[in-house]
N, C-alpha and C positions, 0 to 999 in steps of 0.2 A: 489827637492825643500824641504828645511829643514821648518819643522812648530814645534814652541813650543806654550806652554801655561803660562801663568804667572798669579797667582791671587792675585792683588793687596790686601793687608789688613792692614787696618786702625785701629787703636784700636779706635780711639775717635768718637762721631758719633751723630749731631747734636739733633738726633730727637729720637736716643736708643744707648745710650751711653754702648759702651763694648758687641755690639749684638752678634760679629764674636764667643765671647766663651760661647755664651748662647748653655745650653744641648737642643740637637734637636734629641730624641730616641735615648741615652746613647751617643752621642758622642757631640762634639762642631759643631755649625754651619759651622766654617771655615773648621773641618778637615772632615766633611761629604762636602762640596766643594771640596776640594782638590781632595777625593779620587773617587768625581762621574766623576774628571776632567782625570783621571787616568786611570780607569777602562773602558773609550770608548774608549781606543786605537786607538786614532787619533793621537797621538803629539810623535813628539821625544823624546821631555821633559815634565814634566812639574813642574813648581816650584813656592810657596810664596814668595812674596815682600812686608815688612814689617817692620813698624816702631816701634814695640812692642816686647820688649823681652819674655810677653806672649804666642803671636801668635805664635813666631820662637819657642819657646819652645815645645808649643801646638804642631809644627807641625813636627820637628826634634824626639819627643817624640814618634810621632805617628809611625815614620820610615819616614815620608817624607822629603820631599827637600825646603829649606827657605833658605833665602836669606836678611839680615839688608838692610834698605836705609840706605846713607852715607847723607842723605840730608832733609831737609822739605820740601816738597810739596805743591803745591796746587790743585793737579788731582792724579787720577790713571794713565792715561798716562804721564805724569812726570816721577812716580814713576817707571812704567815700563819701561821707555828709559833708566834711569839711570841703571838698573840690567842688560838689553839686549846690552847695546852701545858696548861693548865688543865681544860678542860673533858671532859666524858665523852661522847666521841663517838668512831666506827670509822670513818668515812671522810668525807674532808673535800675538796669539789669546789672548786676556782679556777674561779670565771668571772672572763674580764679583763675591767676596766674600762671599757676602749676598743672593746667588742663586746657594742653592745645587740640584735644580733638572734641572738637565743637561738635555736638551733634545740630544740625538746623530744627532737624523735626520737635524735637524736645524744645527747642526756645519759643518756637512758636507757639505749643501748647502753653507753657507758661504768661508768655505774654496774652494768650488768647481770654485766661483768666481773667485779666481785666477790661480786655475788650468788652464782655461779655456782663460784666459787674458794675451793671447800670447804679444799683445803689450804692457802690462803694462803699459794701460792708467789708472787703477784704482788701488788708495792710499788706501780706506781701505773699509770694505765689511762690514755691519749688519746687523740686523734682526729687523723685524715690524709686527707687529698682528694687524689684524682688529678690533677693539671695536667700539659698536653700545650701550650701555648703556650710557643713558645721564649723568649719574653719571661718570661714569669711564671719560668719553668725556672731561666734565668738572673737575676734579679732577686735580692737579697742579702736586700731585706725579706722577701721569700717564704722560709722557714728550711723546706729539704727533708730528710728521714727517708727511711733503709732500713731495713727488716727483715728477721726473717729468716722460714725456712716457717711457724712457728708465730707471725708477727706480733708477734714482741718485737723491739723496738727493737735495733737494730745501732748507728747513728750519726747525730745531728742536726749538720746544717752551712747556713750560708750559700752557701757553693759547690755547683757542681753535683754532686749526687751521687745515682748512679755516673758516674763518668766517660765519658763516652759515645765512646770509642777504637775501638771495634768498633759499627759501626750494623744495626740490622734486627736484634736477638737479645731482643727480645724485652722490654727494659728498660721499665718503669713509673715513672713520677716520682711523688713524694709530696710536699705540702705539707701539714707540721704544724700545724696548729691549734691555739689556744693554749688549750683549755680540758682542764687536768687532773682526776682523780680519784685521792689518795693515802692509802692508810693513814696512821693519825696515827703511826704511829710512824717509817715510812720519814721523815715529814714533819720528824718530831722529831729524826731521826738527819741528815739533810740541815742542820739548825740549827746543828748540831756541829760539824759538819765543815768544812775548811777548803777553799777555792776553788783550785785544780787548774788546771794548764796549758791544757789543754782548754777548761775554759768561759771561764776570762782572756781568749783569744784569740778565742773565736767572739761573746762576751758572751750565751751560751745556758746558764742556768740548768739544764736538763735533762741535760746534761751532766753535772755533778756526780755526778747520780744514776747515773749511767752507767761513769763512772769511780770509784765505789765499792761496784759491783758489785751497783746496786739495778736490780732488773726490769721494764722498761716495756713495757704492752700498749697497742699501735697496736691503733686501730677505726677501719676506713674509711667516711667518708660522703659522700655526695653534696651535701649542705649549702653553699653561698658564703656564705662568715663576709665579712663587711666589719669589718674590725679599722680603727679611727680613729687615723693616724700619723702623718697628715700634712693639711694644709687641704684637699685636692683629696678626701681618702678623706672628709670630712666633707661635702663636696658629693652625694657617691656617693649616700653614706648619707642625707641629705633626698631625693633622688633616690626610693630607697628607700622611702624611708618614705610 
């Protein structure tokens, strides 16, 4: 089973415009990405997809691997079918851009999902963290997931969900993580297809896959992703580091 890694990057960016080249402890956000993407020695490959000849630069610079879109986008998965449609590989991990501290252990568990998926009923594998702070609950950046007993995705929302109407029964909150793992062809099938009511409105890519009936396995971890979205999360993250 061939597995790479592809890090979508964006130069523009609604809410921190030009985050991927902000310095984060002498180097750029994206090529501390790249290289924590690198250095867990899980992937075949792994390589930038990007529309910025900064980035490509940034990161051919650095000695790594980048790769032009030939296209505009409207997602990362877009972006990544387009670089992968070619190539001969079975599974194809998104690490975001904006989240240079990789956890190893959690990739593994997602990739393990298909190791393990001799039938290949599952399209594509993530991860989800427990949050219990009413804040984080309710915060829109925070994009929460339910599923269902067997861990397949139910629904990705900005809203709180489940709706908390009845209290004390027992309800769990999830906070998705943005680092997927998808067959190339669920990938390939996702490139096709047209953008649906559902993701229009939440601006959640995952979605899509969801309303055309492709199967997503949640893996829960214990992991704090610091995802870079805003200047203050770029603080966090030196903080961090």
């Amino acid at each position: 089973m061939k597995i790479i890694a592809v890090i979508p990057a964006r130069y523009a960016s609604t809410r921190f415009p030009a985050k991927l080249m902000q310095d984060l402890g002498g180097k750029t956000v994206i090529t501390r990405t790249y290289e924590a993407a690198v250095n867990t020695n899980l992937f075949d490959d792994v390589f930038v997809v990007t529309d910025s000849d900064l980035i490509f630069d940034e990161i051919i610079s650095n000695g790594g691997k980048a790769v032009m879109s030939q296209k505009e986008h409207e997602s990362g998965s877009d972006r990544i079918a387009e670089a992968v449609q070619n190539l001969d590989v079975d599974i194809v991990v998104n690490v975001q851009g904006d989240e240079p501290f990789i956890d190893q252990g959690s990739l593994e568990k997602v990739m393990a999902v298909f190791k393990n998926d001799a039938s290949k009923a599952i399209d594509l594998a993530s991860l989800m963290r427990e949050i219990k702070d009413e804040n984080e609950i309710n915060n829109p950046n925070n994009v929460k997931v339910v599923v269902d007993q067997n861990g397949m995705a139910l629904y990705f929302s900005r809203a709180v969900i489940p709706y908390p109407r009845e209290k004390n029964v027992g309800v769990r909150y999830f906070q998705h993580i943005g680092i997927y793992a998808f067959r190339k062809q669920a990938l390939l099938d996702f490139y096709h297809l047209p953008m649906k009511s559902l993701e229009a409105s939440e601006k959640l890519e995952q979605l899509r896959y969801l309303e055309f009936g492709k199967r997503i396995k949640m893996v829960e971890t214990n992991h704090i992703s610091i995802g870079i979205d805003t200047p203050e999360d770029l603080v966090r993250a030196k903080k961090m580091l």
